[in-house]
N, C-alpha and C positions, 0 to 999 in steps of 0.2 A: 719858624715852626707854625705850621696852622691850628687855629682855636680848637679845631675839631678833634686835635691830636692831643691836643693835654688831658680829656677825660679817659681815654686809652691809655697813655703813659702814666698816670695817676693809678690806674687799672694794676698794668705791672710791677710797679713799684709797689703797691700795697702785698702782691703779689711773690714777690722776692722777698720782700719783707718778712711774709708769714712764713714763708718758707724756710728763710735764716733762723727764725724764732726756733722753729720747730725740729731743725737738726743741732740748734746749740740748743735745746731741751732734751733731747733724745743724750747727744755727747755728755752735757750734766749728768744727766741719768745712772746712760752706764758707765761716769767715772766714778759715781756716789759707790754702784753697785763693785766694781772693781777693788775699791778702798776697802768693804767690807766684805766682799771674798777675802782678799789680803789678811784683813785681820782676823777672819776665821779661820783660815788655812795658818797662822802664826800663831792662832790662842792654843795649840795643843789641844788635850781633853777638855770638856766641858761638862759640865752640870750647870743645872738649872730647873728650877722650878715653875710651872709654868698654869694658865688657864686659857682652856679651849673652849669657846662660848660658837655653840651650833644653832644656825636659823633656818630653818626650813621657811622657802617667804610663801612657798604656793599652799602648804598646809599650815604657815601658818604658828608653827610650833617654834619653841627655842627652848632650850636647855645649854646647862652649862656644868663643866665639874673641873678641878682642879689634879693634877698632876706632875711628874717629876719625869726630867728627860739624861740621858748622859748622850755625850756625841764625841765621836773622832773622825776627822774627813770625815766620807762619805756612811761610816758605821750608824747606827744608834740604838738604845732604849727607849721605849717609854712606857711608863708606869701612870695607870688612869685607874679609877676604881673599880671597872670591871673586869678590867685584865693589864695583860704585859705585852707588848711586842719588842721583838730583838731583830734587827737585822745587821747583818755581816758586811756587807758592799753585795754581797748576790742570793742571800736567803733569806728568807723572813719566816720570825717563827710567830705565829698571834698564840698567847693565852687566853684563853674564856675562863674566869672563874666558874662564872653559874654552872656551867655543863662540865667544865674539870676537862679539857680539852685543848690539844694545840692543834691549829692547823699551820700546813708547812709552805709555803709555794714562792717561787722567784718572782717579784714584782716586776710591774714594765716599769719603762722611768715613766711612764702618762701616772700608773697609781703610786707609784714616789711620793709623786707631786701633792697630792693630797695627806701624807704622811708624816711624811720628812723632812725635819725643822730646815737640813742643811740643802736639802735639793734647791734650794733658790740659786744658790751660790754656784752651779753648773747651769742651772734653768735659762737664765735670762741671755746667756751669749749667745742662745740661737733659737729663731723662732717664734720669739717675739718680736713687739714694738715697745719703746720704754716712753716712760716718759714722767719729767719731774714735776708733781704737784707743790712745791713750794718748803715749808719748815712750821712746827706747832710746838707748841708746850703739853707734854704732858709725863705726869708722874715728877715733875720739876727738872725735866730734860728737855731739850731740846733736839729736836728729832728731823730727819729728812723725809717726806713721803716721795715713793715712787712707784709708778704705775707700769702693771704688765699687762697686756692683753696679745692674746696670740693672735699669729698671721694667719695661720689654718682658720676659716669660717667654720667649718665643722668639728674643730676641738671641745673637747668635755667642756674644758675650763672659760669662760668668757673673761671673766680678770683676775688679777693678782695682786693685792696691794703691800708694801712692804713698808715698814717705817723704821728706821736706823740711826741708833744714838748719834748726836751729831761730834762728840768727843771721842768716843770710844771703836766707831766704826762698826761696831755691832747690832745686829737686827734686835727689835724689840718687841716687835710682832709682823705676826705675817696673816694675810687677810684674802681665802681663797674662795671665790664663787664660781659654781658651773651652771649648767643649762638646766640641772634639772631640779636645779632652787635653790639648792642649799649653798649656807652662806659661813665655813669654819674661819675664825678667829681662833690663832694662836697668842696670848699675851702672854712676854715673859714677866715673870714676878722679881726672880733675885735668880743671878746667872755666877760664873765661878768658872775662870779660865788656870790653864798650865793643868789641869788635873791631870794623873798618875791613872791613864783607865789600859788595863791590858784586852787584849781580842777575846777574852772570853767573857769580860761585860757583855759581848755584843751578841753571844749565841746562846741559843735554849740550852740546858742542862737537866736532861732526863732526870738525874740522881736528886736534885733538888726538888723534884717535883712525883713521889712516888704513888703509880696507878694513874695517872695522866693519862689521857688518848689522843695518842700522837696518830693527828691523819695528814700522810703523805699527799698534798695536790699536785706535787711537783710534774 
């Protein structure tokens, strides 16, 4: 072998190396991510309680409020102090308290994604790139990080972070930022799998709600 050649073969070798690194990171990833689809698709109903801490980084702002979620597959609730959203798998209803108003409309999966505690759990098998940040302590568990970022350069979302009990296989918050600043933290508080939730959890109920203005965007 000439001398010349070993700083080139050194070259590839570092080379192959990162590369190996970077698809058994990716594999880690989305086996972490598998395990805890698995285990949400096996918890049945779900409640849970939970805290959405919003950062606006370009204005600047952040705020924060606590709330109450129910999930089945792809169904859910949630309950925040300004209002309620229910969606079905294809409708969503949003509550306004202040204006005593629902509006109606079918989400795309893009606005899912900002909503919907369970959509990570479809999200990540296509469309992304994963990749595993390592293990932390917090709340005295021990937790997985893993990182999404999409393959589309023009998608809303720039990343997605996810952290998942490392026992339990269940997410424990989910950490989504888009282009136009804003920075939503979901943290669960105290969660409660097998629940008894039937499909009308999941849809608005005019009669519950009398003089309401239901507006049709559908």
């Amino acid at each position: 072998m000439n001398i010349y050649d070993i700083p080139n073969m050194i070259t590839k070798l570092i080379t192959l190396l990162l590369l190996a690194t970077t698809i058994a990171n990716a594999q880690n990833a989305r086996s972490i991510l598998d395990k805890a689809s698995e285990a949400y698709n096996k918890a049945g109903g779900i409640t849970a309680s939970f805290t959405l801490d919003t950062k606006d980084t370009k204005a600047k702002n952040t705020y924060s409020y606590d709330g109450k979620a129910s999930m089945k597959g792809n169904k859910f609730k949630l309950e925040i102090p300004d209002g309620i959203t229910w969606f079905d798998g294809s409708n969503q209803w949003v509550y306004i308290k202040d204006t005593d108003e629902v509006n109606v409309t079918n989400p795309t999966g893009e606005e899912l994604q900002n909503i919907s505690p369970s959509a990570i759990f479809s999200l990540y098998k296509s469309g992304f790139k994963l990749a595993y940040k390592g293990e932390k302590k917090t709340k005295g568990k021990s937790v997985y990080i893993v990182e999404l970022t999409p393959e589309k350069k023009k998608a809303e979302i720039i990343k997605i972070t996810v952290t998942i009990d490392k026992m339990s296989n269940l997410f424990t918050s989910i950490t989504v930022v888009n282009k136009t600043g804003l920075e939503n933290t979901l943290s669960i508080n105290k969660m409660q799998t097998g629940v008894s939730l039937s499909d009308v959890t999941f849809a608005f109920n005019k009669k519950n709600y009398p003089g309401v203005d239901v507006i049709d965007l559908r």
